[in-house]
Backbone as CSV, one residue per row, in Angstrom:
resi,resn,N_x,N_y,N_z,CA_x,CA_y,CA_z,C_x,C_y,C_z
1,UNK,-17.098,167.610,-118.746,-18.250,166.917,-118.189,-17.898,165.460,-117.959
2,UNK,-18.424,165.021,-117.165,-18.080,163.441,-116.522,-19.010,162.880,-117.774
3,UNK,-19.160,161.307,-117.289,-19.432,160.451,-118.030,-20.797,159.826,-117.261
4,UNK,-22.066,160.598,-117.497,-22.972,160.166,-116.713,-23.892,159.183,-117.950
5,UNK,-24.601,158.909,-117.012,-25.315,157.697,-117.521,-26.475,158.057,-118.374
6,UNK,-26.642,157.585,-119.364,-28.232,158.624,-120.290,-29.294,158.155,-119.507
7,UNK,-30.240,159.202,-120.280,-31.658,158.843,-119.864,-32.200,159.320,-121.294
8,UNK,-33.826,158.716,-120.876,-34.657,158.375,-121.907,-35.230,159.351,-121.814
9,UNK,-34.948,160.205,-122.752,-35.473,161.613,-123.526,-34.641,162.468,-124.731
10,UNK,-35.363,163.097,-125.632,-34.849,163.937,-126.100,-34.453,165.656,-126.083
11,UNK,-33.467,166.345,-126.987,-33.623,167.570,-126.551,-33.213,167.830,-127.532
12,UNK,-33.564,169.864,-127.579,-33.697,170.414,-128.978,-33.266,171.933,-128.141
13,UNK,-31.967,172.126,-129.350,-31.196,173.737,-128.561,-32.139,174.629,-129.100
14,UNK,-33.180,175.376,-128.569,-33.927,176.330,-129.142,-33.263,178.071,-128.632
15,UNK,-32.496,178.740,-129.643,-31.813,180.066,-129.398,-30.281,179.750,-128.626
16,UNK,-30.605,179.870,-127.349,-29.084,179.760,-126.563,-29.262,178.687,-125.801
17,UNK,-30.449,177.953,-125.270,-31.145,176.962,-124.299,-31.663,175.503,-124.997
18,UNK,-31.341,174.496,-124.331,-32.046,173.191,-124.748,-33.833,173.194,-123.862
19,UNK,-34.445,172.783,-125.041,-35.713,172.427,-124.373,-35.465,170.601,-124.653
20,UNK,-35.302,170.296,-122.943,-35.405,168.826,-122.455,-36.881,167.791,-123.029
21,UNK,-37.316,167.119,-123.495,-38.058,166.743,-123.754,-37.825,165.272,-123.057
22,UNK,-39.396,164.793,-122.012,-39.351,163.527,-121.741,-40.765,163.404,-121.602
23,UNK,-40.425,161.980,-121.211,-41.997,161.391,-121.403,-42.291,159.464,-121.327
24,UNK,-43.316,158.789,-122.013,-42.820,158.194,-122.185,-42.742,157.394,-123.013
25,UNK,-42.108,156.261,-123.493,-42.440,155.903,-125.026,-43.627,155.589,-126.027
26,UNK,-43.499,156.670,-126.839,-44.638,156.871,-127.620,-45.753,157.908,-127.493
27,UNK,-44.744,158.901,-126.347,-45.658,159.984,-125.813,-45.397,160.973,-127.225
28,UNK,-44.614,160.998,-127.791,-44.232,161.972,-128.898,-43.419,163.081,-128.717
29,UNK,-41.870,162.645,-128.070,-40.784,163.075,-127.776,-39.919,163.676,-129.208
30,UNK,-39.684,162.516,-130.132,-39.476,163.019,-131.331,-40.256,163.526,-132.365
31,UNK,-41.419,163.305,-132.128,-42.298,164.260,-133.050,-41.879,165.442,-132.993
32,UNK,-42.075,166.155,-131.090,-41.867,167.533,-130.572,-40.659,167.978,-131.432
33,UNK,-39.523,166.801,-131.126,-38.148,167.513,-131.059,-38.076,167.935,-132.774
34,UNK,-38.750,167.369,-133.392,-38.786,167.619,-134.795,-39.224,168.847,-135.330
35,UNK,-40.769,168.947,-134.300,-41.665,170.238,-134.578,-40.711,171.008,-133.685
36,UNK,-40.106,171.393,-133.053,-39.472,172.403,-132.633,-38.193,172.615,-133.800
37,UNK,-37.551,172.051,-134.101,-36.340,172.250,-135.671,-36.928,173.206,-136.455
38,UNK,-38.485,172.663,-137.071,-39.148,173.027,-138.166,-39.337,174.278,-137.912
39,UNK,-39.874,174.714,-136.325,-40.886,176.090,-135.900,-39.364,176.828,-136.014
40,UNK,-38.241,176.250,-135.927,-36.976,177.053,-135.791,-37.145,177.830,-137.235
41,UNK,-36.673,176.959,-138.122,-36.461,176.580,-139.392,-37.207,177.378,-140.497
42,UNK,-38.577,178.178,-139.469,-39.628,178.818,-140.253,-39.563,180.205,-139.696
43,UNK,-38.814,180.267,-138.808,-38.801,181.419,-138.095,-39.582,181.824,-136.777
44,UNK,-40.874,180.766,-136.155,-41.578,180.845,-135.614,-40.938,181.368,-133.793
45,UNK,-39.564,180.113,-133.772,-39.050,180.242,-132.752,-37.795,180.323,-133.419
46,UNK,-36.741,180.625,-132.547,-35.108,181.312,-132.086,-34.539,179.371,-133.195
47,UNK,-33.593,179.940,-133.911,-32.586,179.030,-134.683,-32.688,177.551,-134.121
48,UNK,-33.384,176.398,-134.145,-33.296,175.606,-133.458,-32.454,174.179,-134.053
49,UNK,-31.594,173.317,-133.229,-31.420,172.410,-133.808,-31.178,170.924,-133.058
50,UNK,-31.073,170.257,-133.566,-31.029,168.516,-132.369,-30.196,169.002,-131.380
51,UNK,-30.089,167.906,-130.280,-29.196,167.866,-129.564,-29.249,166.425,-129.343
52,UNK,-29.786,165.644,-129.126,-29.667,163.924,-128.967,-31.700,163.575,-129.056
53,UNK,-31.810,162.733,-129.890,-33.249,162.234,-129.716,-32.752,160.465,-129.306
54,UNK,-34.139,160.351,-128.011,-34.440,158.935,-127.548,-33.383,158.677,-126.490
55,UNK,-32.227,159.116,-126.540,-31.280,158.767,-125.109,-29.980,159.746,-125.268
56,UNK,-29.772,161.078,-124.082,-29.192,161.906,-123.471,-28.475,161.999,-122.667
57,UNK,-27.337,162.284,-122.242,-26.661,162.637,-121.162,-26.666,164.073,-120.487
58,UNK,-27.164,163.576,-119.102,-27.396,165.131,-118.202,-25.980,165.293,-117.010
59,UNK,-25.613,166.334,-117.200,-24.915,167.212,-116.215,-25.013,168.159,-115.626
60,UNK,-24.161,168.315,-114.584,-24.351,169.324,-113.715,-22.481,170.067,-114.072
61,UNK,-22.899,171.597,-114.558,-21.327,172.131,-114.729,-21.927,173.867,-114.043
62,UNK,-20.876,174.270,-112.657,-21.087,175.272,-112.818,-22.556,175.716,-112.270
63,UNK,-22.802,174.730,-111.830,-24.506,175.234,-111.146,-25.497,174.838,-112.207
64,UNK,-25.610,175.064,-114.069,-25.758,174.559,-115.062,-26.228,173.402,-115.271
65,UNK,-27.628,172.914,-115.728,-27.807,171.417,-116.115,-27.391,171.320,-117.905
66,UNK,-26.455,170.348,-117.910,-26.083,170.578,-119.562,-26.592,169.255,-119.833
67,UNK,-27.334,169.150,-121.258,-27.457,168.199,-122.165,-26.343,167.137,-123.265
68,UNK,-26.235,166.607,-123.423,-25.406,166.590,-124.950,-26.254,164.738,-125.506
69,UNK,-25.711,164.700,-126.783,-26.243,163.451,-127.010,-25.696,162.096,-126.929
70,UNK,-26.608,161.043,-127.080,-25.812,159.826,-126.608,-24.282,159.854,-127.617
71,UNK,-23.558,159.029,-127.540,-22.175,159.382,-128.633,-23.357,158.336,-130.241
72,UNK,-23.655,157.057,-129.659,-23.907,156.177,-130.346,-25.370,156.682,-131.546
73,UNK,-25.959,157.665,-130.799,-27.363,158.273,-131.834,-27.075,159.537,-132.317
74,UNK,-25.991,160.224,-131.873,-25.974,161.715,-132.495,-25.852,161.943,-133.772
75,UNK,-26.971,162.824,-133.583,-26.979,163.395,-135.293,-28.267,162.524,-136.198
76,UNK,-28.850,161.527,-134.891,-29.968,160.814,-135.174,-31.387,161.343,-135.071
77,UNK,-32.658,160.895,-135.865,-33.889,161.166,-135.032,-34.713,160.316,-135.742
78,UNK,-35.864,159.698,-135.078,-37.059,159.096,-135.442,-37.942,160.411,-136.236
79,UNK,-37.930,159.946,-137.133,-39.383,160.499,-138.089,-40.575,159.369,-138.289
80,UNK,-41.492,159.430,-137.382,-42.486,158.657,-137.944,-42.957,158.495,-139.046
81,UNK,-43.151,157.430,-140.047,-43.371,157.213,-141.218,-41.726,157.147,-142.054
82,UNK,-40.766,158.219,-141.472,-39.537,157.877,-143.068,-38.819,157.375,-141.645
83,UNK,-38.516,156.374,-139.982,-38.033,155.810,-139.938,-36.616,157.238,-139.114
84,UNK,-35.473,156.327,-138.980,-34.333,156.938,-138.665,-33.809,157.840,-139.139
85,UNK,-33.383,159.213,-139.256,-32.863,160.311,-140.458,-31.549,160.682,-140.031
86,UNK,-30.912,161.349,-140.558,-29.677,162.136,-139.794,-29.785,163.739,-139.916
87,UNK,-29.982,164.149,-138.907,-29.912,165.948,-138.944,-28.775,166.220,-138.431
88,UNK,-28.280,168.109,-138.682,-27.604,168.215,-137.860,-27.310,168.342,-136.384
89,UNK,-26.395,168.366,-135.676,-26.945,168.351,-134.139,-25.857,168.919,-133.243
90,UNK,-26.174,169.851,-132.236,-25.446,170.511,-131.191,-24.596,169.289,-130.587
91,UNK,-23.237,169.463,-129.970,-22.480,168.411,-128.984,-23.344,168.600,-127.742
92,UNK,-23.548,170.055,-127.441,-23.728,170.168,-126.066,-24.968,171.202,-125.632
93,UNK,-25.365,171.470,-124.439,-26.307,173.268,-124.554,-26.678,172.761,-123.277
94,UNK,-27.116,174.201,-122.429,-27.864,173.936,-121.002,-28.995,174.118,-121.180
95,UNK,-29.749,173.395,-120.551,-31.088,173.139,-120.373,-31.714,174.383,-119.747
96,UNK,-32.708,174.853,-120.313,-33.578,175.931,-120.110,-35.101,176.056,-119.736
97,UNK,-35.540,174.683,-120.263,-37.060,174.095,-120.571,-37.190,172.886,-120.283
98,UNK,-37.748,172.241,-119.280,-38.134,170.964,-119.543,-39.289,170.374,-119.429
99,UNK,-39.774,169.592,-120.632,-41.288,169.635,-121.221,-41.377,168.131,-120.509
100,UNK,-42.404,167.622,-120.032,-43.246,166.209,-119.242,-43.955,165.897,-120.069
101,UNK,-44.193,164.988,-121.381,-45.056,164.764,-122.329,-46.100,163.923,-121.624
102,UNK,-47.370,164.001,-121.477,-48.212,162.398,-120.748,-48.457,162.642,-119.429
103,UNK,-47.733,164.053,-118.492,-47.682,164.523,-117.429,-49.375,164.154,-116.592
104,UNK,-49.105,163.242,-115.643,-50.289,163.098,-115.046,-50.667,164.621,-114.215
105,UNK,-49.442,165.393,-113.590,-50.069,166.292,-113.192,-50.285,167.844,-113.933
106,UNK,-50.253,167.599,-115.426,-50.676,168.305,-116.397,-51.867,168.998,-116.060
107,UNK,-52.094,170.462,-116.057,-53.571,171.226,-115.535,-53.736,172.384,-116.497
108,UNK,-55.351,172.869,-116.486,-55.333,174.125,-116.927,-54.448,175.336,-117.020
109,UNK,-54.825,175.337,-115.614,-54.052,176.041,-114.918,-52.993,176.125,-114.295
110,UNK,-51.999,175.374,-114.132,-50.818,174.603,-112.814,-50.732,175.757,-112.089
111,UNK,-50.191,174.713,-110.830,-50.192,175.765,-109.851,-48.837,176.369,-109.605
112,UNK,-48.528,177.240,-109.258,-46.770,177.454,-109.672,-45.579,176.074,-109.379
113,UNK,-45.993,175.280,-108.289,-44.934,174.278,-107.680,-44.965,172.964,-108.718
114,UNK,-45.562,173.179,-110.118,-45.556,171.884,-110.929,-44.629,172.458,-112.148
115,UNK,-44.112,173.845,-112.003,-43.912,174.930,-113.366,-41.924,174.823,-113.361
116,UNK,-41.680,173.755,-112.424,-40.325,173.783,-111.884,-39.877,172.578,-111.527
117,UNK,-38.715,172.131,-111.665,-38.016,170.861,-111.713,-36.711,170.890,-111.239
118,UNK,-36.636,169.785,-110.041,-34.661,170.041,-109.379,-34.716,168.650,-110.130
119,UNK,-33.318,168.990,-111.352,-32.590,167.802,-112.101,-31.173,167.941,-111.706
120,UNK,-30.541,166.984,-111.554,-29.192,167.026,-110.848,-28.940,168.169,-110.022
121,UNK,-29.359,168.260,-108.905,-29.501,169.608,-108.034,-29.357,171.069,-108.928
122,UNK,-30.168,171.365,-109.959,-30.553,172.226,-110.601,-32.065,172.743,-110.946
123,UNK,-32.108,173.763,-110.326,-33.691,173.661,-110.656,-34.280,174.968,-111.947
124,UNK,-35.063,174.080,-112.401,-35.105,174.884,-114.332,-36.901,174.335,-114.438
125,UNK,-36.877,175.485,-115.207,-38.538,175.659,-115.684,-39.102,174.674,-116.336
126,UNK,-40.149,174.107,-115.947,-41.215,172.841,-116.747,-42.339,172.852,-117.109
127,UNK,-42.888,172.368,-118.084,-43.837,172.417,-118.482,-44.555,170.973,-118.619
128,UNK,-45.878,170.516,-117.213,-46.052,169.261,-117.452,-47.320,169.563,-118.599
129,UNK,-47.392,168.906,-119.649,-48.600,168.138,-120.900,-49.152,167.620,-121.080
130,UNK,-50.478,167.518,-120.567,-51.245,166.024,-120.850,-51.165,165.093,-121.781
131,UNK,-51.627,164.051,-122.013,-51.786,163.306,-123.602,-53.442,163.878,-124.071
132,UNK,-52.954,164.036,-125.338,-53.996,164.180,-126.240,-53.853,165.817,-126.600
133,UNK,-52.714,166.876,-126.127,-52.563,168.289,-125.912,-51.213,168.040,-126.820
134,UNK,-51.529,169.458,-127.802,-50.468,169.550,-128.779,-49.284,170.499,-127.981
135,UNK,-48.352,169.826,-127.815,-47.108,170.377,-126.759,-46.553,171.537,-127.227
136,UNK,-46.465,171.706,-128.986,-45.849,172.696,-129.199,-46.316,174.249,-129.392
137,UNK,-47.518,174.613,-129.265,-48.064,175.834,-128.616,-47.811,176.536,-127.398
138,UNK,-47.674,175.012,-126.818,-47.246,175.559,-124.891,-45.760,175.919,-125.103
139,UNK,-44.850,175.190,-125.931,-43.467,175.492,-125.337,-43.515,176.825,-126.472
140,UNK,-43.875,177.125,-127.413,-43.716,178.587,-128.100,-44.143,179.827,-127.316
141,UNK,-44.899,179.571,-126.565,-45.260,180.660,-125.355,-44.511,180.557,-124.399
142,UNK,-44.057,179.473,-123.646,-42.987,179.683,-122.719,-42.011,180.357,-123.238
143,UNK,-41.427,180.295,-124.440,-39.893,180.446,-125.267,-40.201,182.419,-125.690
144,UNK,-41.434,182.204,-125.741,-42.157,183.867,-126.180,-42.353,185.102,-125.769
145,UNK,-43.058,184.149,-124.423,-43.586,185.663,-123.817,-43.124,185.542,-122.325
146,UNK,-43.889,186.235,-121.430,-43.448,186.330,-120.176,-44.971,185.967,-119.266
147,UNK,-44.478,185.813,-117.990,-45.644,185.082,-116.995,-46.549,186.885,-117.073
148,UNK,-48.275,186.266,-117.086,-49.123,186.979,-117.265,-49.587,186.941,-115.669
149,UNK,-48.824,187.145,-114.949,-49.547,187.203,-113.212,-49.351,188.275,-113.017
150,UNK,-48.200,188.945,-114.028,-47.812,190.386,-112.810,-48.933,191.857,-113.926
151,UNK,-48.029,192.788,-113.503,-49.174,193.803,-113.881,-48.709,193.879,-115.339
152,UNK,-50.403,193.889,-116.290,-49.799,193.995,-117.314,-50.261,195.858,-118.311
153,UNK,-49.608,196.249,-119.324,-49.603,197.368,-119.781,-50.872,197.372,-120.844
154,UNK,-51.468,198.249,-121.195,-51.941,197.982,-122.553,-50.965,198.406,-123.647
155,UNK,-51.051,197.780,-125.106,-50.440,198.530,-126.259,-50.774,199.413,-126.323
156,UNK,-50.159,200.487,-127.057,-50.095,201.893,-127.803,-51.566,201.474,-128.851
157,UNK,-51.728,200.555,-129.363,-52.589,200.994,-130.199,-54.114,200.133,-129.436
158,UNK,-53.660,199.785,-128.477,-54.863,199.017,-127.763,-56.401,199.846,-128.067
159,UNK,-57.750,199.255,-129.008,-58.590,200.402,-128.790,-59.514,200.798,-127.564
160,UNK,-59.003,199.317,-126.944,-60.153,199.683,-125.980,-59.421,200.000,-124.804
161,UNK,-57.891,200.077,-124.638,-57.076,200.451,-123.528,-57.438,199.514,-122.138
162,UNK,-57.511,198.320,-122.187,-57.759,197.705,-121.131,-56.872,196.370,-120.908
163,UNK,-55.544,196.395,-122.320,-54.505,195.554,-121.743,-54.976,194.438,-122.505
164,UNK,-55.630,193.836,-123.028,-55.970,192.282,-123.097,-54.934,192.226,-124.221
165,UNK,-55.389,192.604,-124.899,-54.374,192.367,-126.429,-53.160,191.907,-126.719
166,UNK,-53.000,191.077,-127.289,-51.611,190.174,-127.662,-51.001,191.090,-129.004
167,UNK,-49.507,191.476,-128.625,-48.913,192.413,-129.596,-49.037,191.513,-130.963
168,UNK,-49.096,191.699,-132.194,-48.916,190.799,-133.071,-47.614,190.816,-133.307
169,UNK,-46.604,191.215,-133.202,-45.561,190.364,-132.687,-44.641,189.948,-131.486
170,UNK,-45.296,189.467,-130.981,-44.599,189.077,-129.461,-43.538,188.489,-129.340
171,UNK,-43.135,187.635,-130.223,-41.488,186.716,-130.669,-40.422,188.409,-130.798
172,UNK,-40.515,189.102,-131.193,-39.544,189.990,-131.256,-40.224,191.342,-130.262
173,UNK,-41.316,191.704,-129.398,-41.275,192.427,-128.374,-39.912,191.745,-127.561
């Protein structure tokens, strides 16, 4: 990978994929990147661990947008209240997710053309967030399940057979 220039965001390898986190300062970039470790850490979501918090380097390898962390913060993160910490942390991972913390065009509903992002001529799935919306519900369902537009099945044990029902475990369907 070349030697590109950082930018102001963090990211967190969740399973095989980095979820990109940006925003802007004080939107709660490292909070996320923290609560995503923990949701790892508990089992909620896929093994998760740092990849650079507060400033990143993005590439393009291979068609691939790859992450890795600044050289000067790796292995760093803001914890509000205990200050600077050291975790462990990935060198590298491709980007899979990228979350808009503060997203003005944050919606109920989005319309599909806000659900997608070209970063270094790569285009990868997004999720814009309003402020005042707890981010990490939305990215556990992106990371979870699958888009609810197309046709869906009912469960086997559905009683009323009309599909609505969320499997109780959907992380391992």
């Amino acid at each position: 990978m070349t030697g590109s220039p950082s930018v102001h965001a963090s990211a967190v390898r969740v399973g095989d994929r980095a979820v990109l986190i940006r925003g802007p300062s004080g939107a709660g970039k490292s909070r996320l990147a923290f609560n995503l470790i923990l949701a790892g850490r508990a089992g909620q979501l896929a093994p998760a661990v740092l990849v650079g918090d507060d400033r990143v380097h993005l590439d393009t390898v291979d068609g691939q947008l790859w992450v890795r962390p600044a050289p000067e913060l790796a292995g760093l993160i803001e914890v509000r209240g205990l200050g600077i910490r050291r975790c462990g942390f990935a060198n590298e991972a491709v980007v899979g997710l990228v979350v808009d913390l503060a997203a003005a065009d944050a919606e109920r509903l989005p319309p599909p053309e806000t659900l997608a992002i070209r970063l270094n001529g790569v285009i990868v799935p997004r999720i814009p967030i309003g402020t005042g919306y707890d981010p990490l519900p939305l990215i556990a369902a992106a990371l979870t399940t699958t888009d609810g537009s197309g046709p869906v099945q009912p469960l086997d044990d559905c009683s009323k057979g009309i599909g609505n029902h969320i499997s109780p475990n959907i992380a391992t369907d």
